[in-house]
N, C-alpha and C positions, 0 to 999 in steps of 0.2 A: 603606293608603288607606281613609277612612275612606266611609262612606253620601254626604256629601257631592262626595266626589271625582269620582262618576258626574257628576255637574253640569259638572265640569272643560270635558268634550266636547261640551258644548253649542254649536253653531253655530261649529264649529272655524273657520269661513269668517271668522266678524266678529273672530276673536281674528287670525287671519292679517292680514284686514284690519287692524282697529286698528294692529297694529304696527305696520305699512308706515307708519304716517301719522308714525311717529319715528323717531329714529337706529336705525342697524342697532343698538346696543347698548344698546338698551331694548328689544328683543326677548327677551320671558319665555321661561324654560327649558323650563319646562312646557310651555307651546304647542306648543313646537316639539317636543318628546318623543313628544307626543300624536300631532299629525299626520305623526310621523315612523313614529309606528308601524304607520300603517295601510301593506297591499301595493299599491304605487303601480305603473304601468308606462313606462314612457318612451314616451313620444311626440314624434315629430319633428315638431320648428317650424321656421319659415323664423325669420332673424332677428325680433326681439322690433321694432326701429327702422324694418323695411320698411311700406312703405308699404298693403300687401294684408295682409289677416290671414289665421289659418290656420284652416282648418276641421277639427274636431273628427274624430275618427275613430267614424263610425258605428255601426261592430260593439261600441261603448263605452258600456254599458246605463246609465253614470253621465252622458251628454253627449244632451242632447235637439236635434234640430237639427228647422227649418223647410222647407219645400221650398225655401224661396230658400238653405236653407244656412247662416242664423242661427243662431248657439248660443244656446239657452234655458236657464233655470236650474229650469224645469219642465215638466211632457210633457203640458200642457194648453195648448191656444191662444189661450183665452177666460179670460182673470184673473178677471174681474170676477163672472163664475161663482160663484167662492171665493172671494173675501174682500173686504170692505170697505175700501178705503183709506181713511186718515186724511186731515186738510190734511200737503200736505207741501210748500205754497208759501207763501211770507207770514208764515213762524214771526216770532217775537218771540224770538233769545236773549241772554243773555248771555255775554263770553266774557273768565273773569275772571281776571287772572294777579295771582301775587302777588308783593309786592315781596322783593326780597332784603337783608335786614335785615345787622348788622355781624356780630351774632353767628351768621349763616348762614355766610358767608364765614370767620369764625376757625373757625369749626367744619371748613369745608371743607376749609381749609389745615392744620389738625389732622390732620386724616384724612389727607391729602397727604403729610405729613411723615412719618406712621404707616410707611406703606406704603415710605417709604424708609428705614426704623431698618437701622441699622449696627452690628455687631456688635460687643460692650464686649470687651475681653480685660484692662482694667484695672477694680479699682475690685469695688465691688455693686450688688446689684438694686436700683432703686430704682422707687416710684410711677409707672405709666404702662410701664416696661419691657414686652420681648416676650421670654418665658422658656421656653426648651425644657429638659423638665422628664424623669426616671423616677420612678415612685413607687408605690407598695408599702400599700395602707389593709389594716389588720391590726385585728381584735376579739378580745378577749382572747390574743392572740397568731396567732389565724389567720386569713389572708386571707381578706375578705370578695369575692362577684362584683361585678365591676363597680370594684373599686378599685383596678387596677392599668391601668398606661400607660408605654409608653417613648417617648421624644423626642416629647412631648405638648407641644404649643405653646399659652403664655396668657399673657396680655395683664394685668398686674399691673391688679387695681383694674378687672376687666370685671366683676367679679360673679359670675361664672361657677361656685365653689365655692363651699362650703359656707363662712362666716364663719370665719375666722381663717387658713383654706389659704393663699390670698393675699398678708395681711397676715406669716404665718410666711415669705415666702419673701425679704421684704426687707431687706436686707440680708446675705446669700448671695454666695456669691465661688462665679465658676465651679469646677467641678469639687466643690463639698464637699455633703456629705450631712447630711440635719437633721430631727430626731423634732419630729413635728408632733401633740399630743396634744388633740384637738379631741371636739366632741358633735356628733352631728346635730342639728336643728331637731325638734321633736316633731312637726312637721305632715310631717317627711320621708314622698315617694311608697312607698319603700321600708318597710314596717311593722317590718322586721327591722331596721332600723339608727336609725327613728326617735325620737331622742334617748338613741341609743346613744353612747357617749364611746370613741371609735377613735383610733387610731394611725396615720399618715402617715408612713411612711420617703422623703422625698425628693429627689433628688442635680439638683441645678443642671449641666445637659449645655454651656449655653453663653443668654447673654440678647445683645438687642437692642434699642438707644434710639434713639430719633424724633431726628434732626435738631433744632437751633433755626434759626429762619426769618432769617438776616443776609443785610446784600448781598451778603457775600460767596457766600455757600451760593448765594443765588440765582442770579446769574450763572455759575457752576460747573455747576450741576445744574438751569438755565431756560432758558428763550430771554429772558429779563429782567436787566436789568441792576439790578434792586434789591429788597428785599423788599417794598415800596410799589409796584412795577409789577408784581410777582407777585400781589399781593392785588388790584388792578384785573384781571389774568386772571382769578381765581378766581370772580370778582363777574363777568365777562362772559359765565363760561359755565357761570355758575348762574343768570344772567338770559336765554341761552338755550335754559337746559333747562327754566324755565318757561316760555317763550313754548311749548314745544313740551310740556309738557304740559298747558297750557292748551288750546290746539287741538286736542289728544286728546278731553279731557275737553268740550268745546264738539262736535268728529263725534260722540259716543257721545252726548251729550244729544241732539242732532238727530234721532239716527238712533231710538233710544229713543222721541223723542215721537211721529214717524210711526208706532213699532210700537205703541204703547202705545194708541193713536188709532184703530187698522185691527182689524178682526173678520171671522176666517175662517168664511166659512156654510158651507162644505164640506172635507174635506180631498181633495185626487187620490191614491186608493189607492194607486197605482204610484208615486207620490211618500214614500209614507207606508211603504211597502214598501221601498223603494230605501235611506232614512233607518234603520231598523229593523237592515237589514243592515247598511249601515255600523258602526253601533253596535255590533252583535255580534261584527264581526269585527276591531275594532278591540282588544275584550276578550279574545278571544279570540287573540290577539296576543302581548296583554300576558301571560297565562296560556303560550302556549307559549313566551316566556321564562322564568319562571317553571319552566317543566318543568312544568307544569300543567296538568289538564282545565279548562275554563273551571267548570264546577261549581263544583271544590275552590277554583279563584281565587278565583270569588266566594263562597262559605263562609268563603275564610282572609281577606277582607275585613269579615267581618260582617253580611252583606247574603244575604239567601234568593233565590234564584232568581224568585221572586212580584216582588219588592223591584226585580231586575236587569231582568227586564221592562218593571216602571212604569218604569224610569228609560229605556229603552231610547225608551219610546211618548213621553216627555215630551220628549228630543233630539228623535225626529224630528217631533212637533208642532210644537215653536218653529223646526227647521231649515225647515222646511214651510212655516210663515205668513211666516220671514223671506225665502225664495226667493218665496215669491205676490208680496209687496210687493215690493219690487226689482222683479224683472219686470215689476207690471204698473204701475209708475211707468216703466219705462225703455218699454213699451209705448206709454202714452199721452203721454210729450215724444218718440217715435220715437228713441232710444237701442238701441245696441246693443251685445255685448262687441266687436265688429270696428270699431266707427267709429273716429274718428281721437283723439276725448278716452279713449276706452277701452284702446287702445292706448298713450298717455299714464301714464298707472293702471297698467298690465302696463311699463312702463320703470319708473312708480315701484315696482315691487313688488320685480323683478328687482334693485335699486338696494339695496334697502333690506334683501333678505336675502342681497344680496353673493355672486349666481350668474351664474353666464355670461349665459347666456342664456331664456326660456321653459320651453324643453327640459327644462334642468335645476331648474328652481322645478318642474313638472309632476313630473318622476322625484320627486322630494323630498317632495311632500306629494298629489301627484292630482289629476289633469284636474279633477273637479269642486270639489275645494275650491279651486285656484285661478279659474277661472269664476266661481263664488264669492263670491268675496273682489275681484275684479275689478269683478264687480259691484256688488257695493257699497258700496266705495268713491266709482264712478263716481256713483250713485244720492247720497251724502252730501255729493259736491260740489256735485249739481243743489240738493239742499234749501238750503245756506251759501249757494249764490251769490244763491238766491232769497228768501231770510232775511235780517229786520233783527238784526242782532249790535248788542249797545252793549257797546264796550270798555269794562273797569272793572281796575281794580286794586284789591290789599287788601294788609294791614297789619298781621298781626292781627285785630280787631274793626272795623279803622278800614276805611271803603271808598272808593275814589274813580273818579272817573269818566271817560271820553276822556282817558283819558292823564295824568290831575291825578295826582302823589303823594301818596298820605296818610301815608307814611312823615313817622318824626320825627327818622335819623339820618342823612338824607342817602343814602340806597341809593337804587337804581335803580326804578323800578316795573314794571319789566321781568323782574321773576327770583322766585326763592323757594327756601324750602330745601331741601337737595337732600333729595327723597321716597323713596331707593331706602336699605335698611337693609339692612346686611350680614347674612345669614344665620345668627344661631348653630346650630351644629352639636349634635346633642345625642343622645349616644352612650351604654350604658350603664357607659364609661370613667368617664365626667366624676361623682363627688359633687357634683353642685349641684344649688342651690336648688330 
């Protein structure tokens, strides 16, 4: 984890939120690692659907309540005290989706196809193959660290090795073994091996190839009866996965301009305290996994103790001015987390992280970041609804407007390419680039 990673933890609430506002499986890993690692405690909710809300539990230094028994998201009564609101009625935005192009959709079905390869037992490796590999990188006869690997899986033609790896393994019949006598690149990370000429011993365990896209394939392995109705699926829900990242990207501008617009005159110490702890014991967490003092963690991070602080004071500032705002917007429209649209927000949340009930979204990540995140949500749908949005579509370069296509092959203006890029993994197994 590098110096920036502290940043991760910032306003765990608006990453909670944000989620919610897309499919459960657009929810980041990280997020949820994060807020899973804080010590949460169960708190019993009446159902999430009834009609009364539940009141916070008191004795629970993270849950601010009023006398009438309102949950607050801060232990100050008077907002307006601390901070400045921005306008956060009357915005001007735009909310821009892009079209989903042909070669978005072949790309998709690519990917699709990928994911279904079937195991070769005739024949050789070819171009695009998925090859489960052992292999053996040896300098002047003796293995170097980092160059050996067993039933190591890769994707002919990802790049992923150093030039020629790849390229040597095509044409390979399962089971047979093959001296791959290669150099490193001069700019290699490794200084020991950098345009050093090594040896590959590597045996072919077993490969796997992509489907080709036929009617037939498709009806067998679709709910489609044709490779033409499979590629209209593929384009309808890559046309709604950008509607839905567009209106991701449209709450987080919203919510952005109100922040960005508002200035704290004061911060509520006990707020600023309450934020501070979290933070440390959030790390402090993650270090006793580790087996670690929080110190040595942060040492084996890079980051001084001086360094963990700033970072510590900078979460709970921005957690701080982001809970002032919310509140004292839900303050002055008379909003609350108990009213009936806020409880709305708490089904969408429950929905979205695919738990029973409250109950357990609270055990999972904490009374106050769900509070939270309840907030404001509820806060970004007052600003949208009070907001001029102009629908626009794009194209590339090309942009259009209320619903026009400026597309030029006939796609949708309703979609885009799919944004989420598989992870490479990067081990010190793997020579590459």
């Amino acid at each position: 984890m590098k110096k920036k990673a502290y940043l991760v933890v910032l306003a765990l609430c608006t990453a909670l939120a944000f989620t919610a506002c897309g499919t459960t499986t657009d929810k980041k890993e990280n997020t949820k690692s994060t807020a899973e690692a804080q010590d949460t405690t169960s708190t019993d909710q009446k159902d999430s659907g009834s009609e009364d809300s539940d009141s916070a539990d008191p004795s629970d230094k993270d849950t601010k309540t009023t006398v009438s028994g309102d949950t607050r998201l801060v232990s100050v009564d008077d907002v307006s005290k601390y901070v400045t609101i921005g306008q956060y009625k009357g915005l001007s935005l735009d909310n821009t989706v892009e079209a989903v192009s042909d070669d978005a959709v072949e790309g998709r079905v690519e990917q699709e196809l990928q994911n279904k390869a079937e195991e070769v037992t005739e024949g050789s490796v070819q171009e695009g193959d998925i090859v489960t590999i052992n292999y053996v990188g040896t300098k002047d006869g003796v293995a170097f660290d980092g160059g050996t690997a067993n039933n190591y899986e890769l994707t002919i033609g990802s790049g992923t090795f150093i030039d020629g790896f790849e390229d040597g393994i095509i044409g390979m019949k399962k089971g047979e073994t093959k001296d791959l006598d290669l150099t490193f690149p001069e700019e290699y990370s490794a200084e020991d091996l950098a345009g050093q000429e090594v040896t590959f011993k590597v045996t072919l365990q077993s490969f796997k190839r992509a489907p080709e896209l036929t009617d037939e394939w498709a009806a067998k392995n679709t709910d489609c009866k044709t490779a033409e109705d499979y590629k209209k699926e593929i384009r309808k829900t890559l046309e709604s996965e950008a509607k839905t990242s567009a209106q991701n990207t449209l709450r987080e501008t919203a919510w952005n301009t109100v922040l960005s617009a508002s200035e704290v005159k004061e911060y509520p110490q006990d707020d600023l305290d309450t934020a501070k702890t979290e933070f440390r014991t959030l790390y402090e967490n993650y270090a006793k996994q580790a087996d670690m003092t929080l110190e040595d963690f942060v040492k084996a991070q890079g980051i001084s103790m001086d360094d963990f602080e700033e970072q510590s004071g900078q979460y709970a500032e921005y957690k701080v001015k982001q809970n002032l705002i919310v509140q004292g917007i839900m303050d002055a429209e008379k909003m609350t987390l108990e009213d009936k649209k806020s409880l709305s927000v708490q089904d969408e949340l429950i929905k979205a992280y695919d738990v029973k009930d409250l109950a357990a979204l609270v055990d999972k990540y904490g009374q106050a970041a769900v509070d939270e995140a309840i907030g404001l949500l509820r806060v970004e749908d007052f600003i949208l609804d009070n907001a001029t949005v102009d629908e626009k579509v794009t194209a590339g370069d090309t942009e259009g407007e209320n619903g026009d296509d400026p597309s030029t092959d006939g796609s949708s203006a309703e979609g885009e390419v799919d944004e989420e890029l598989e992870a490479a993994e990067a081990t010190d197994m793997v020579p590459g680039e």
